[in-house]
mmCIF file of the N, C-alpha and C atoms, coordinates in Angstrom:
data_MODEL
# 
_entry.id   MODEL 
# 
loop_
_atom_site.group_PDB 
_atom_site.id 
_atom_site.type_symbol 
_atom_site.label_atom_id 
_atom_site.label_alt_id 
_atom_site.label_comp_id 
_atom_site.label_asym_id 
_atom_site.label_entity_id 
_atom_site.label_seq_id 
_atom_site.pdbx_PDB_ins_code 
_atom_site.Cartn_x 
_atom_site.Cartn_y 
_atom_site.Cartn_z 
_atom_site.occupancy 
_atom_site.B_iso_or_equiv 
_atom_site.pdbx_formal_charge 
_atom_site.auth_seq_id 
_atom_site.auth_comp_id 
_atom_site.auth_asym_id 
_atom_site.auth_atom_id 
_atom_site.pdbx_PDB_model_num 
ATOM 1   N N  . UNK A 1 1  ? 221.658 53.851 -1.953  1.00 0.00 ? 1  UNK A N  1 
ATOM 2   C CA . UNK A 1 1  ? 222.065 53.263 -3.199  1.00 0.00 ? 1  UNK A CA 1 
ATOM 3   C C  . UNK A 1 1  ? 223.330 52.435 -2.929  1.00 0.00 ? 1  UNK A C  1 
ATOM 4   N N  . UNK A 1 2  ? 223.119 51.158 -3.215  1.00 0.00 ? 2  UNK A N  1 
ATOM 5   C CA . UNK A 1 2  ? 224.163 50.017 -3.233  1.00 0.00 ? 2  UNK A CA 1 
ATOM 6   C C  . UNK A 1 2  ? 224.964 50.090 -4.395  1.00 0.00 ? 2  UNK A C  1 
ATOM 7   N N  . UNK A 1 3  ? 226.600 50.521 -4.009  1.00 0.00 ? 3  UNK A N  1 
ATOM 8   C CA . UNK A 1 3  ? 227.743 50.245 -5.456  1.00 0.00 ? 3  UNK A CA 1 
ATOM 9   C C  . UNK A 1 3  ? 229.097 49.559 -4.248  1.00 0.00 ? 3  UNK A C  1 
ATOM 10  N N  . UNK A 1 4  ? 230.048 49.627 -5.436  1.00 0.00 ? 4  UNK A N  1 
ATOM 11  C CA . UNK A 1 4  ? 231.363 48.835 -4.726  1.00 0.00 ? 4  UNK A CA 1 
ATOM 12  C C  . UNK A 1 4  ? 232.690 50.128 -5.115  1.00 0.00 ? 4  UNK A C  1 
ATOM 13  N N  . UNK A 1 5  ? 232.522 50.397 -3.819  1.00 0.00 ? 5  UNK A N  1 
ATOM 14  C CA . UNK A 1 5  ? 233.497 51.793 -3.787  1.00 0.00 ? 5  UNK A CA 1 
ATOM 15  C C  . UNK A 1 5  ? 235.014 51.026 -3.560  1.00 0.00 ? 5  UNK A C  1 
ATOM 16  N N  . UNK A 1 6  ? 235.899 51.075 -4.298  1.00 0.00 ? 6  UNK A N  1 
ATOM 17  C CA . UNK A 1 6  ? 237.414 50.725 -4.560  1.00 0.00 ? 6  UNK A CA 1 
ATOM 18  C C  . UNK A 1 6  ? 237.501 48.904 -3.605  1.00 0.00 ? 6  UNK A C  1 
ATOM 19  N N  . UNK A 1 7  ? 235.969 47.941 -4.386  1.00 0.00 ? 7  UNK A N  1 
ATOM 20  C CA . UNK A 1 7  ? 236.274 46.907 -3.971  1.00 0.00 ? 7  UNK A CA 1 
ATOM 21  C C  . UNK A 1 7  ? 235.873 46.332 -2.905  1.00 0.00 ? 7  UNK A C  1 
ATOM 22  N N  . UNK A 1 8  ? 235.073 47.194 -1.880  1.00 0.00 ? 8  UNK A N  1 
ATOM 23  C CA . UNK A 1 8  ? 233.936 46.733 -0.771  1.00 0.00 ? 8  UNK A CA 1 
ATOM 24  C C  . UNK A 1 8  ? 232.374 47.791 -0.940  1.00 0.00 ? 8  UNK A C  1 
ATOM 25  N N  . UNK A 1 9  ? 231.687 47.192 -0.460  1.00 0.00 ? 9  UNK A N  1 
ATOM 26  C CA . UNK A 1 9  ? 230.617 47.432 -1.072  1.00 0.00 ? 9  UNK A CA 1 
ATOM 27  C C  . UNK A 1 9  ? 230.167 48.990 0.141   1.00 0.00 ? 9  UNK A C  1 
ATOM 28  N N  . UNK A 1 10 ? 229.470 49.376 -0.691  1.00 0.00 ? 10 UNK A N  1 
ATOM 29  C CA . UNK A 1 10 ? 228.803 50.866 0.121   1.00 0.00 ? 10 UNK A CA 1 
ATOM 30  C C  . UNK A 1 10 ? 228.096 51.529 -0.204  1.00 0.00 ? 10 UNK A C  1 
ATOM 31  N N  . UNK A 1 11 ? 227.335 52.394 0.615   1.00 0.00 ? 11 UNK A N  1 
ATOM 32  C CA . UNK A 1 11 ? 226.004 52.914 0.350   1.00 0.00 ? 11 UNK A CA 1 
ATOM 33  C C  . UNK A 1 11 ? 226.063 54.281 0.530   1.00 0.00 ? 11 UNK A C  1 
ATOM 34  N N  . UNK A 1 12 ? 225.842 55.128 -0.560  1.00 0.00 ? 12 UNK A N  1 
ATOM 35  C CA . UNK A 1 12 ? 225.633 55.973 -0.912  1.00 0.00 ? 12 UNK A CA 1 
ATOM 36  C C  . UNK A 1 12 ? 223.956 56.790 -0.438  1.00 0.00 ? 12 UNK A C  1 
ATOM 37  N N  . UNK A 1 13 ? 223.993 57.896 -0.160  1.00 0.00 ? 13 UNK A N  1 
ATOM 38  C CA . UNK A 1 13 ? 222.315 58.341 0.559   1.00 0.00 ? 13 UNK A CA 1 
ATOM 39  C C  . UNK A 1 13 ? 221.474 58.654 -0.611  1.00 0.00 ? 13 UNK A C  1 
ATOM 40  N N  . UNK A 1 14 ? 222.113 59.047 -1.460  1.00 0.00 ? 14 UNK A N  1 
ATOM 41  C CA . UNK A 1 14 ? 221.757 59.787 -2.878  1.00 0.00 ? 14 UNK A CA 1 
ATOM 42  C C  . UNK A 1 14 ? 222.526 59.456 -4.307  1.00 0.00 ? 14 UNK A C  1 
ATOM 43  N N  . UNK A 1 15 ? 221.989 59.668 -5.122  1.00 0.00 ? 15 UNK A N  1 
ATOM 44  C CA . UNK A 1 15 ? 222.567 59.461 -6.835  1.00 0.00 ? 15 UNK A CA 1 
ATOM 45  C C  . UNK A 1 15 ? 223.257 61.003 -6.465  1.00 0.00 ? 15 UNK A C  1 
ATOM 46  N N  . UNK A 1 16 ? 224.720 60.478 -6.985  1.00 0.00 ? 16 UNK A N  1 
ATOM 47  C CA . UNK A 1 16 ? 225.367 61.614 -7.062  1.00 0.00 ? 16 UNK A CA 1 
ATOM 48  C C  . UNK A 1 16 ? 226.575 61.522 -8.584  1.00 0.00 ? 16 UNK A C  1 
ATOM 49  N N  . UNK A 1 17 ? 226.949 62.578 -8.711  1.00 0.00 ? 17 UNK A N  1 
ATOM 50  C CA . UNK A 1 17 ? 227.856 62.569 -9.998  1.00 0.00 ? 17 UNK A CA 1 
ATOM 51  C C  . UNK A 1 17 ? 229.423 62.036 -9.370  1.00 0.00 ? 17 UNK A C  1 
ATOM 52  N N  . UNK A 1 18 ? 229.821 61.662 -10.102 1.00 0.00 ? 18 UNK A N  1 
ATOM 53  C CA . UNK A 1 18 ? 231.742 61.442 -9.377  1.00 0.00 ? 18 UNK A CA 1 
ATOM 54  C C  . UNK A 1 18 ? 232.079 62.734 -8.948  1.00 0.00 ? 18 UNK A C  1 
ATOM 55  N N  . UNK A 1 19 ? 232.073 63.920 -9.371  1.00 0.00 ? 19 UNK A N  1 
ATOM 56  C CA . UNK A 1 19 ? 232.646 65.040 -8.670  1.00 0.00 ? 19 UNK A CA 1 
ATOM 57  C C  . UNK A 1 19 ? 231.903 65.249 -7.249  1.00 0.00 ? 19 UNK A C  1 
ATOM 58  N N  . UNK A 1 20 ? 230.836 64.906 -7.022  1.00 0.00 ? 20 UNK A N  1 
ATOM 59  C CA . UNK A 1 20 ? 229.986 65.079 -6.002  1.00 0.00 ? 20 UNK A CA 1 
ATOM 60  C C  . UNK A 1 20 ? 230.980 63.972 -4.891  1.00 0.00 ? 20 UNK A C  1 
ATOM 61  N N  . UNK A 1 21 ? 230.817 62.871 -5.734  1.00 0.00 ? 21 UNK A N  1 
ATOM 62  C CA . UNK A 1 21 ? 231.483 61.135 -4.581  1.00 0.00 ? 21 UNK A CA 1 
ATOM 63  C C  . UNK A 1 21 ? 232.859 61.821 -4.356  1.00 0.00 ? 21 UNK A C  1 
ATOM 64  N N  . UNK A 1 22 ? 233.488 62.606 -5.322  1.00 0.00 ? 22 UNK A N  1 
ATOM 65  C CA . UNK A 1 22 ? 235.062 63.179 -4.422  1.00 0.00 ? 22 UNK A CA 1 
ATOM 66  C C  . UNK A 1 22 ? 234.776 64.489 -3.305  1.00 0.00 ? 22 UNK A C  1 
ATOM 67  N N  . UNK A 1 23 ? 233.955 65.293 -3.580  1.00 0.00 ? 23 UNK A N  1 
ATOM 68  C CA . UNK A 1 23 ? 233.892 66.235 -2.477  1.00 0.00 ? 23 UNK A CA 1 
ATOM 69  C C  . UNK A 1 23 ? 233.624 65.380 -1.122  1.00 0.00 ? 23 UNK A C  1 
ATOM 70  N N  . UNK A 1 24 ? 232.414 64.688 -1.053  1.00 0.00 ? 24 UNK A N  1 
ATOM 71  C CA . UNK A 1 24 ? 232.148 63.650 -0.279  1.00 0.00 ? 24 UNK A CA 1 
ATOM 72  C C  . UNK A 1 24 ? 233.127 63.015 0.401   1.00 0.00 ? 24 UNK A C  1 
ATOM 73  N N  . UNK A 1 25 ? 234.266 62.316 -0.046  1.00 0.00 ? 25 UNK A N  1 
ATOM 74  C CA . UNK A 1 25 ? 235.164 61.601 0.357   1.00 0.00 ? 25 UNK A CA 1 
ATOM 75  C C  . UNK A 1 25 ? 236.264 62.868 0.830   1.00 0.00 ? 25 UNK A C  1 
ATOM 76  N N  . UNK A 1 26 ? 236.271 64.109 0.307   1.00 0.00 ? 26 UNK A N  1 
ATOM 77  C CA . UNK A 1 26 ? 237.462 64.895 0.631   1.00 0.00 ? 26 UNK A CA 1 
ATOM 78  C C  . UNK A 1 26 ? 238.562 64.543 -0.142  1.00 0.00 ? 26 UNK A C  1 
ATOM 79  N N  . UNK A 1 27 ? 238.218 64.595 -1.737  1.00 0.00 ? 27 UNK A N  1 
ATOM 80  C CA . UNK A 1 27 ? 239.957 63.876 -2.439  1.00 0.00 ? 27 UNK A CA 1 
ATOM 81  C C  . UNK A 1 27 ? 239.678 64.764 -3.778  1.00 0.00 ? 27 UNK A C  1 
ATOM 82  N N  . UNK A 1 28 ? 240.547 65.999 -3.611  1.00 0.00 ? 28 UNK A N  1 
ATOM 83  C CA . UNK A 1 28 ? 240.761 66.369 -5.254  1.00 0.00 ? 28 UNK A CA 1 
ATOM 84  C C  . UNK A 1 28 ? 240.476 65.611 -6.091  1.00 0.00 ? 28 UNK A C  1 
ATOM 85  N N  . UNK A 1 29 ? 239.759 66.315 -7.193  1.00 0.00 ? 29 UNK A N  1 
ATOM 86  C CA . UNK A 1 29 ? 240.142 65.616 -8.736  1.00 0.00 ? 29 UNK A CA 1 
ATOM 87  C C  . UNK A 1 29 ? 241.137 65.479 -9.387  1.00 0.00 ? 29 UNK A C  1 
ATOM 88  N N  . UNK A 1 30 ? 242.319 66.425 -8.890  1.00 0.00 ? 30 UNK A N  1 
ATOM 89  C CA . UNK A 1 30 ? 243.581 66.577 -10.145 1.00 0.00 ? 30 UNK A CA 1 
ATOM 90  C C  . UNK A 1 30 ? 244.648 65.643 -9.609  1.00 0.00 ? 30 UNK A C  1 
ATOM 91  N N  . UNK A 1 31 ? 244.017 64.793 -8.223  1.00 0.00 ? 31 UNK A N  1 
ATOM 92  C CA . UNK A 1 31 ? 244.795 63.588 -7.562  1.00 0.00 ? 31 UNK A CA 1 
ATOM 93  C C  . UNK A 1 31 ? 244.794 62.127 -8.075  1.00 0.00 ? 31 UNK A C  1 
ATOM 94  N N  . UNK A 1 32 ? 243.701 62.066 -8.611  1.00 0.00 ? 32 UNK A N  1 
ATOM 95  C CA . UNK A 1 32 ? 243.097 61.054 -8.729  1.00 0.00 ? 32 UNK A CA 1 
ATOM 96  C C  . UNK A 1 32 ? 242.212 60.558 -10.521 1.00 0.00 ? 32 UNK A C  1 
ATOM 97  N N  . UNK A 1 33 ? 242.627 58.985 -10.288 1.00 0.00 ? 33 UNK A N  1 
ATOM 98  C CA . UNK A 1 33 ? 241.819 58.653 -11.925 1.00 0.00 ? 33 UNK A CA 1 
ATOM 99  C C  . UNK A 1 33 ? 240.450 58.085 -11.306 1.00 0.00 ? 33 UNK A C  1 
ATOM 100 N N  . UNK A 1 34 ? 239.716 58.172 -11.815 1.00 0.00 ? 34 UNK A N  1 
ATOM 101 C CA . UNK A 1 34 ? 238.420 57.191 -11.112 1.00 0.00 ? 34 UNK A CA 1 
ATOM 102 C C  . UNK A 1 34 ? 237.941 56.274 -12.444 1.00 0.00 ? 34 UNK A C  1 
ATOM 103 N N  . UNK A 1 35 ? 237.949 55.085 -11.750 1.00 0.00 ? 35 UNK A N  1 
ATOM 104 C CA . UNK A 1 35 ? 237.296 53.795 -13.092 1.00 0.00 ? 35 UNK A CA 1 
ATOM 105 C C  . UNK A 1 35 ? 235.916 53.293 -12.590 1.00 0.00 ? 35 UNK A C  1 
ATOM 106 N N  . UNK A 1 36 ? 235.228 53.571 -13.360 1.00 0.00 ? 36 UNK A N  1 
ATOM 107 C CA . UNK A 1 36 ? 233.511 53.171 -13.158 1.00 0.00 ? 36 UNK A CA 1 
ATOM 108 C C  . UNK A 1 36 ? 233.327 52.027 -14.143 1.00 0.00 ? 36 UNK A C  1 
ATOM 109 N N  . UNK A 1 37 ? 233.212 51.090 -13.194 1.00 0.00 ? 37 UNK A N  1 
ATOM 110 C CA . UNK A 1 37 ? 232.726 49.781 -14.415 1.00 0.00 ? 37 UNK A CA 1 
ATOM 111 C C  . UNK A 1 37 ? 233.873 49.495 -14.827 1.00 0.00 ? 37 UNK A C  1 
ATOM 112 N N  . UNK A 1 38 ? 234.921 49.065 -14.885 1.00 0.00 ? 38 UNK A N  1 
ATOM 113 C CA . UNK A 1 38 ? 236.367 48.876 -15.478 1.00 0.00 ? 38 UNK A CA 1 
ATOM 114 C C  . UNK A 1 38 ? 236.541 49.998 -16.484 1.00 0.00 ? 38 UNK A C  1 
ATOM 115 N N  . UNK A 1 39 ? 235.980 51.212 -16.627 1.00 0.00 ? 39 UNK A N  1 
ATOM 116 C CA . UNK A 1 39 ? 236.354 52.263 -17.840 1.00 0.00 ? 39 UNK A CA 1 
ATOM 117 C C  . UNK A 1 39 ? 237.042 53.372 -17.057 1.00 0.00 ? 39 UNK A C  1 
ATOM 118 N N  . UNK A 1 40 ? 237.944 53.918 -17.595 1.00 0.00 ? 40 UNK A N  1 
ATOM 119 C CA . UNK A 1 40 ? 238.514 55.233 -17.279 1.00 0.00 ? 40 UNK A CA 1 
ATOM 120 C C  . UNK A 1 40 ? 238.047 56.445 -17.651 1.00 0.00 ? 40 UNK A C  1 
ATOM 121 N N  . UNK A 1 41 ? 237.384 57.537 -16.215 1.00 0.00 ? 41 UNK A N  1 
ATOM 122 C CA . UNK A 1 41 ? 236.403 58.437 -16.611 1.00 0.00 ? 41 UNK A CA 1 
ATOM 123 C C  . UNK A 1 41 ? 237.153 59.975 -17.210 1.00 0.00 ? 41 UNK A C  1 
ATOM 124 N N  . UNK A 1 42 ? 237.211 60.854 -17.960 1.00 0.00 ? 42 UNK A N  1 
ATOM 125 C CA . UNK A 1 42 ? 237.962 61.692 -18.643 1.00 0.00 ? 42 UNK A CA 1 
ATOM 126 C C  . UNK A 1 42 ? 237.818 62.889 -17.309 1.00 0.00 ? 42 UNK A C  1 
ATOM 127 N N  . UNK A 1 43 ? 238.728 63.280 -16.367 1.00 0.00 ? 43 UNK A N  1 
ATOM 128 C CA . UNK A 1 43 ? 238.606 63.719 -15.604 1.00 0.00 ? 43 UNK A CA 1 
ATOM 129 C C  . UNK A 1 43 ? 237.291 65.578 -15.874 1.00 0.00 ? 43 UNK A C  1 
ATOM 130 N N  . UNK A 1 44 ? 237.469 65.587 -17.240 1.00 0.00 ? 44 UNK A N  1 
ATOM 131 C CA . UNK A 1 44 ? 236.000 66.716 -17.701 1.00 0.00 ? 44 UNK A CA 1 
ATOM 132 C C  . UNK A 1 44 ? 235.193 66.244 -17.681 1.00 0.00 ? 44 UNK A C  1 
ATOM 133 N N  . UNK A 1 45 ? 234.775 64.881 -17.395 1.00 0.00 ? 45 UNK A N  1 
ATOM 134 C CA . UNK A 1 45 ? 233.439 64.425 -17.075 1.00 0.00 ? 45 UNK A CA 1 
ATOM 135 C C  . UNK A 1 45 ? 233.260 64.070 -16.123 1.00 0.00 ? 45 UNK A C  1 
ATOM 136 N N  . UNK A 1 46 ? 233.691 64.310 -14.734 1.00 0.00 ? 46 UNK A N  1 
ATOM 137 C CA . UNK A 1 46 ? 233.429 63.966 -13.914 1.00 0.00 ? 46 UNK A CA 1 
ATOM 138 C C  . UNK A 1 46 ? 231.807 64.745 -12.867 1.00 0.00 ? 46 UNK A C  1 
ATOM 139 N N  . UNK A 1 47 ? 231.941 65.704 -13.145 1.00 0.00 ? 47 UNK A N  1 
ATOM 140 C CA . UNK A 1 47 ? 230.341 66.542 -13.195 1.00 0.00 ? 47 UNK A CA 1 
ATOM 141 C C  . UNK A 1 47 ? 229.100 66.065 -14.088 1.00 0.00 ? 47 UNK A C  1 
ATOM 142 N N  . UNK A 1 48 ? 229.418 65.221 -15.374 1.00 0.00 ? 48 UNK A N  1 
ATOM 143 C CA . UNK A 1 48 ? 228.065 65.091 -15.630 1.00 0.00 ? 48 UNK A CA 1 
ATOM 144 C C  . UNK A 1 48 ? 228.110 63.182 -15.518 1.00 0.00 ? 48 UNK A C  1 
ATOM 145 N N  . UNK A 1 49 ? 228.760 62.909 -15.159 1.00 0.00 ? 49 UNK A N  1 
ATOM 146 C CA . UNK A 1 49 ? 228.763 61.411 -14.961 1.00 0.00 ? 49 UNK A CA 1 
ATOM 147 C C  . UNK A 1 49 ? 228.021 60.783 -13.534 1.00 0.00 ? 49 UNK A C  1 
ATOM 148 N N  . UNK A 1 50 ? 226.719 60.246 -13.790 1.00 0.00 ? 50 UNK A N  1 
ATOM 149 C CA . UNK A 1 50 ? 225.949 60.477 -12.720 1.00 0.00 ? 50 UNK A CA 1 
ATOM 150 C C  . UNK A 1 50 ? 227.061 58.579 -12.107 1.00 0.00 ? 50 UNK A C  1 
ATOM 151 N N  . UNK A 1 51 ? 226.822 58.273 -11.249 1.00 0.00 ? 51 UNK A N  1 
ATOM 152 C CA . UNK A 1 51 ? 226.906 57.003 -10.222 1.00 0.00 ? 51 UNK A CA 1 
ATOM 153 C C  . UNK A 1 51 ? 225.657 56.447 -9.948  1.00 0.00 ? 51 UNK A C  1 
ATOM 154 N N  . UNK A 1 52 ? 225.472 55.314 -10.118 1.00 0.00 ? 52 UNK A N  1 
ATOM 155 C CA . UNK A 1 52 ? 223.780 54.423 -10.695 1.00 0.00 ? 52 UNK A CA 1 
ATOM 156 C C  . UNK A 1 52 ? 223.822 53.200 -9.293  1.00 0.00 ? 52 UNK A C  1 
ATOM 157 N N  . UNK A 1 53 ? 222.935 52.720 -8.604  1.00 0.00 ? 53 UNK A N  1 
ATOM 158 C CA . UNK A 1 53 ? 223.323 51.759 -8.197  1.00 0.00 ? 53 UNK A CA 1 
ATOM 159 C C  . UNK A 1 53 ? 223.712 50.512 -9.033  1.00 0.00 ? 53 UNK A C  1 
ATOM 160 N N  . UNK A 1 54 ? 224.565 49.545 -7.437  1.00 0.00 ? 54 UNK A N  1 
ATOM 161 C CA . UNK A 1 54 ? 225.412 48.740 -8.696  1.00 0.00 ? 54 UNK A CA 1 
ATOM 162 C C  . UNK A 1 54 ? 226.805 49.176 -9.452  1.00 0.00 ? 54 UNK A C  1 
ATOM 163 N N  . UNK A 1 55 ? 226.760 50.174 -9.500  1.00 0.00 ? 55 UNK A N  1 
ATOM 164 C CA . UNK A 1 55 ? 228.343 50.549 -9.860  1.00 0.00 ? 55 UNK A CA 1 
ATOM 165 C C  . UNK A 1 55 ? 229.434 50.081 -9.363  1.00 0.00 ? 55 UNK A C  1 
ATOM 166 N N  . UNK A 1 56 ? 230.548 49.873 -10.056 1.00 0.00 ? 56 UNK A N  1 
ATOM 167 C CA . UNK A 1 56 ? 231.787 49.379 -9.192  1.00 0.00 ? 56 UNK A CA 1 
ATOM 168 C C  . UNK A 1 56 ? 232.780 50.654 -9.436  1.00 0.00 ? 56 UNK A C  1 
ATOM 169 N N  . UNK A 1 57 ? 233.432 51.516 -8.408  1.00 0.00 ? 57 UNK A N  1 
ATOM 170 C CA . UNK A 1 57 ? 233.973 52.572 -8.556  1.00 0.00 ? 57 UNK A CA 1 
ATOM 171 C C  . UNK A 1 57 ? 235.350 52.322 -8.165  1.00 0.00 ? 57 UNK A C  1 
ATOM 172 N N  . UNK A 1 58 ? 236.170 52.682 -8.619  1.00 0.00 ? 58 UNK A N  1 
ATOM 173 C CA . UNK A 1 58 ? 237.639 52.726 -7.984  1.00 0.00 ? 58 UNK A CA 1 
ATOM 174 C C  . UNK A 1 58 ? 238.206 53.763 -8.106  1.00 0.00 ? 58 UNK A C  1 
ATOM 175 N N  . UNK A 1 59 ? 238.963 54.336 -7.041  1.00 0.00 ? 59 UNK A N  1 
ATOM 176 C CA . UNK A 1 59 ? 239.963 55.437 -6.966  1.00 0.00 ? 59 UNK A CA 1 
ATOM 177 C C  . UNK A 1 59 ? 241.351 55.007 -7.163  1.00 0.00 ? 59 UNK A C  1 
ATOM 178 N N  . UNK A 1 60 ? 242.216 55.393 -8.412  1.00 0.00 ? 60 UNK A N  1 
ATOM 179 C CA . UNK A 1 60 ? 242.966 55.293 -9.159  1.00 0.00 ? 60 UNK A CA 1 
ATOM 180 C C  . UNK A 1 60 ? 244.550 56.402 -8.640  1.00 0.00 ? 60 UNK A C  1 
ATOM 181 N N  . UNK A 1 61 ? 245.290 56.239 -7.588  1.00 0.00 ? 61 UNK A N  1 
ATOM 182 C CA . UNK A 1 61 ? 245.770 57.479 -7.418  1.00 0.00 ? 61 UNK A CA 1 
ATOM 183 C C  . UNK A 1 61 ? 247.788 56.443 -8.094  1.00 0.00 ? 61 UNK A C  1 
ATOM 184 N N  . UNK A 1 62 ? 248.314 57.994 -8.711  1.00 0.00 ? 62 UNK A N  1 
ATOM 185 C CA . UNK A 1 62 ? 249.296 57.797 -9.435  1.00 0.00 ? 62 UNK A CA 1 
ATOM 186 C C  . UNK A 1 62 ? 250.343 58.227 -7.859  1.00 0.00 ? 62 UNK A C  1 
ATOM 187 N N  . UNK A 1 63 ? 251.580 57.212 -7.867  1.00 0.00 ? 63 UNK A N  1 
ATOM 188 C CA . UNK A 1 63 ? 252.845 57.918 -6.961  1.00 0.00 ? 63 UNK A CA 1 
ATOM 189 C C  . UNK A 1 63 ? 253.661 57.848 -7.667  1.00 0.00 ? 63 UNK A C  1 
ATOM 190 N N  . UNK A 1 64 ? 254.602 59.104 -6.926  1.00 0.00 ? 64 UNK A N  1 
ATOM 191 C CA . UNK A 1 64 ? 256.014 59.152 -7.739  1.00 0.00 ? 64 UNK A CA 1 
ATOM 192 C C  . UNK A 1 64 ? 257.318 58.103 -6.754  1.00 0.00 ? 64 UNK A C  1 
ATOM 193 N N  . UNK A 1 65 ? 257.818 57.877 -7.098  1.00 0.00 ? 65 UNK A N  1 
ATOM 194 C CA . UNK A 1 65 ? 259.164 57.581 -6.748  1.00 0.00 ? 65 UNK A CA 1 
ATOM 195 C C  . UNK A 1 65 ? 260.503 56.536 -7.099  1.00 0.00 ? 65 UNK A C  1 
ATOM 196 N N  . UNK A 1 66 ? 261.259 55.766 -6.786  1.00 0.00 ? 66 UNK A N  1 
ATOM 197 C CA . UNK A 1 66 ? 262.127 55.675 -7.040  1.00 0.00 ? 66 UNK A CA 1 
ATOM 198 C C  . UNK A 1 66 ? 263.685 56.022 -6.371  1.00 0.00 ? 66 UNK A C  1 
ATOM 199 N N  . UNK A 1 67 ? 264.870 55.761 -7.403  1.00 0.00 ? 67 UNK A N  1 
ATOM 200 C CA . UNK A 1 67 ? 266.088 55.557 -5.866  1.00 0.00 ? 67 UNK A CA 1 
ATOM 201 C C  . UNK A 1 67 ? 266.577 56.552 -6.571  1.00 0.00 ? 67 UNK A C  1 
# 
């Protein structure tokens, strides 16, 4: 399955849910925002939110800092 994972394109073996695409990648959920399609996904939906080909996915991660 053809989508655009954070802006280059990639292939996925299987339809999987976003919680599935983070185990996969190795990246907590409570790290990270994920935007499917330019929308922001409610991190409680990340289990039933399937990934379709064609999707454009981005990993959204917040830093702290400052002087």
């Amino acid at each position: 399955m053809n989508v655009i994972l954070n802006g280059k394109k990639s292939v996925l073996e299987k339809t999987m849910s976003i919680l599935e695409l983070l185990k996969l990648k190795k990246i907590k959920p409570e790290v990270v925002t994920i935007e499917l399609n330019d929308s922001i996904i409610d991190k409680k939906k990340f289990k039933a939110t399937s990934i379709k080909e064609g999707d454009r996915i981005e990993f959204v991660y917040f830093m702290g800092g400052g002087c």
